[in-house]
VMD Tcl script that draws the C-alpha trace (Angstrom):
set ca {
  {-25.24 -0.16 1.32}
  {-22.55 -1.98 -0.68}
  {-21.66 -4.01 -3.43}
  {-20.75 -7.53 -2.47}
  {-19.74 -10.76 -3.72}
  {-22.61 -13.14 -4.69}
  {-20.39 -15.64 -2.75}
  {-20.60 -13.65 0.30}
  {-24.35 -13.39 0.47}
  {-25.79 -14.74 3.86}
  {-29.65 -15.61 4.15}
  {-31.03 -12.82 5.48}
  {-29.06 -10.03 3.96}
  {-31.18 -7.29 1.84}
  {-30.82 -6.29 -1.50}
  {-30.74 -2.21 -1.87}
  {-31.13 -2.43 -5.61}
  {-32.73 -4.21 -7.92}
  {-30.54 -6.78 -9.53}
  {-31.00 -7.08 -13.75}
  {-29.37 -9.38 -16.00}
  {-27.29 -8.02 -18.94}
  {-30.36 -7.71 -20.69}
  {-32.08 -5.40 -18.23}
  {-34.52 -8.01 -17.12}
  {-35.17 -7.91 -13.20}
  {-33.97 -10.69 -11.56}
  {-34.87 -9.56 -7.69}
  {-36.44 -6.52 -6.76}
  {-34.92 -4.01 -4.32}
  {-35.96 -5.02 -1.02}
  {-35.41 -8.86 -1.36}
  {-34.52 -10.92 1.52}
  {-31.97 -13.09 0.45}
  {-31.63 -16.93 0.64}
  {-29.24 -19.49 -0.26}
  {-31.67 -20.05 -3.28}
  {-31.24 -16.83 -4.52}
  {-27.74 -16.64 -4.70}
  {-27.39 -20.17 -6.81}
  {-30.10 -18.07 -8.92}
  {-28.08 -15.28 -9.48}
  {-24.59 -17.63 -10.07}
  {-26.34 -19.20 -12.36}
  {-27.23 -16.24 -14.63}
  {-23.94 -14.44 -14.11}
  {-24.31 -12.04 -11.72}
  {-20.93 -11.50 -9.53}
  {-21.78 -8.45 -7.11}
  {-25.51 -7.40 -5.54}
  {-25.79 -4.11 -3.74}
  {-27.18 -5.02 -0.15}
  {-27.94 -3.20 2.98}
  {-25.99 -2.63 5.57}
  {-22.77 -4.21 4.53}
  {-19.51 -3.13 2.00}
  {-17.40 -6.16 0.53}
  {-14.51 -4.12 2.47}
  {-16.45 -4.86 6.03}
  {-16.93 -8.90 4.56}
  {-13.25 -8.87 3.19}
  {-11.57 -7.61 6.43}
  {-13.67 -10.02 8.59}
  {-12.36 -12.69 6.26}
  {-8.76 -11.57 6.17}
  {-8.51 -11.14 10.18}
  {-9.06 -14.65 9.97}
  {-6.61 -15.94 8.49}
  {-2.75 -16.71 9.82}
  {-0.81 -13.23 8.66}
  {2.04 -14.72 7.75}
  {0.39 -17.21 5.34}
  {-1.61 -14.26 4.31}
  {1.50 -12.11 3.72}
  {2.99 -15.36 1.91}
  {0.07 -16.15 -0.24}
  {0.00 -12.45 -1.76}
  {3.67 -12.11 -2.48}
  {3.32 -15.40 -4.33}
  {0.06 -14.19 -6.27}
  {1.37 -10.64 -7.10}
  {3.54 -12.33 -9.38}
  {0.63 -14.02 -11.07}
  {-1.27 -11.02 -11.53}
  {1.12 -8.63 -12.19}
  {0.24 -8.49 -15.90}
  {-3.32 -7.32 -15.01}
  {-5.78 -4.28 -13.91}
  {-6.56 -4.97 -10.62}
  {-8.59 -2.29 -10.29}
  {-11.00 -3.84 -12.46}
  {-13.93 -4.97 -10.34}
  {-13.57 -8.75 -11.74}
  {-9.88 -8.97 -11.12}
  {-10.07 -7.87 -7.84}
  {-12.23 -10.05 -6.99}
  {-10.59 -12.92 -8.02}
  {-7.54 -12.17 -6.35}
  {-9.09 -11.53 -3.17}
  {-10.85 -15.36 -3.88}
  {-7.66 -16.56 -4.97}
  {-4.92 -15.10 -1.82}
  {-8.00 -16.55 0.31}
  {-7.88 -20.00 -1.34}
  {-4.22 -20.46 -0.56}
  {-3.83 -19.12 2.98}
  {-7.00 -22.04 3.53}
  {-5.11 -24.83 0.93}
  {-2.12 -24.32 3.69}
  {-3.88 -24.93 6.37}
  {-5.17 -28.35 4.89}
}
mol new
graphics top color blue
foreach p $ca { graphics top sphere $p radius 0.5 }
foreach p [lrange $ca 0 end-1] q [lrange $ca 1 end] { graphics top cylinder $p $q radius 0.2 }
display resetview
């Protein structure tokens, strides 16, 4: 089991807990195969990370990562770290935007 991205859901994957909105309505029962459909759903109403089984965002992240050129990588965070050096990246949101945005510029690079 392991939190993950909504943008890193694949059809297939499984959800391990129920996923609520901020008003404790269910959205998706535990359980839940997942489609492409879902995940617009859940954009759509805000959500950001599912719990699903099987996989961590740290498995999805590496996968990602080993991807990618290193020294574009390496290039990409130096120049971000600057930009979010004023903020808590241990804060779930923040993280996860810097992981989104380091990704986005190793890829705008490459175009």
């Amino acid at each position: 089991m392991g939190k993950i991205s909504i943008h890193d859901i694949r059809p297939g994957m499984v959800l391990a807990e129920a996923v609520q909105d901020l008003h404790g309505t269910s959205l998706l029962p535990a359980g839940t195969e997942l489609s492409d459909h879902n995940r617009d759903q859940l954009e759509r109403q805000g959500i950001i990370v599912v719990d699903v089984e099987g996989v961590s965002q740290n498995e999805l992240t590496a996968a990602v990562m080993s991807t990618l050129n290193p020294q574009k990588l390496h290039r990409a965070e130096e120049q971000l770290e600057d930009l979010f050096r004023h903020t808590d990246r241990k804060h779930p949101m923040i993280d996860e935007l810097y992981r989104l945005a380091v990704i986005n510029q190793v890829r705008r690079e490459n175009d």
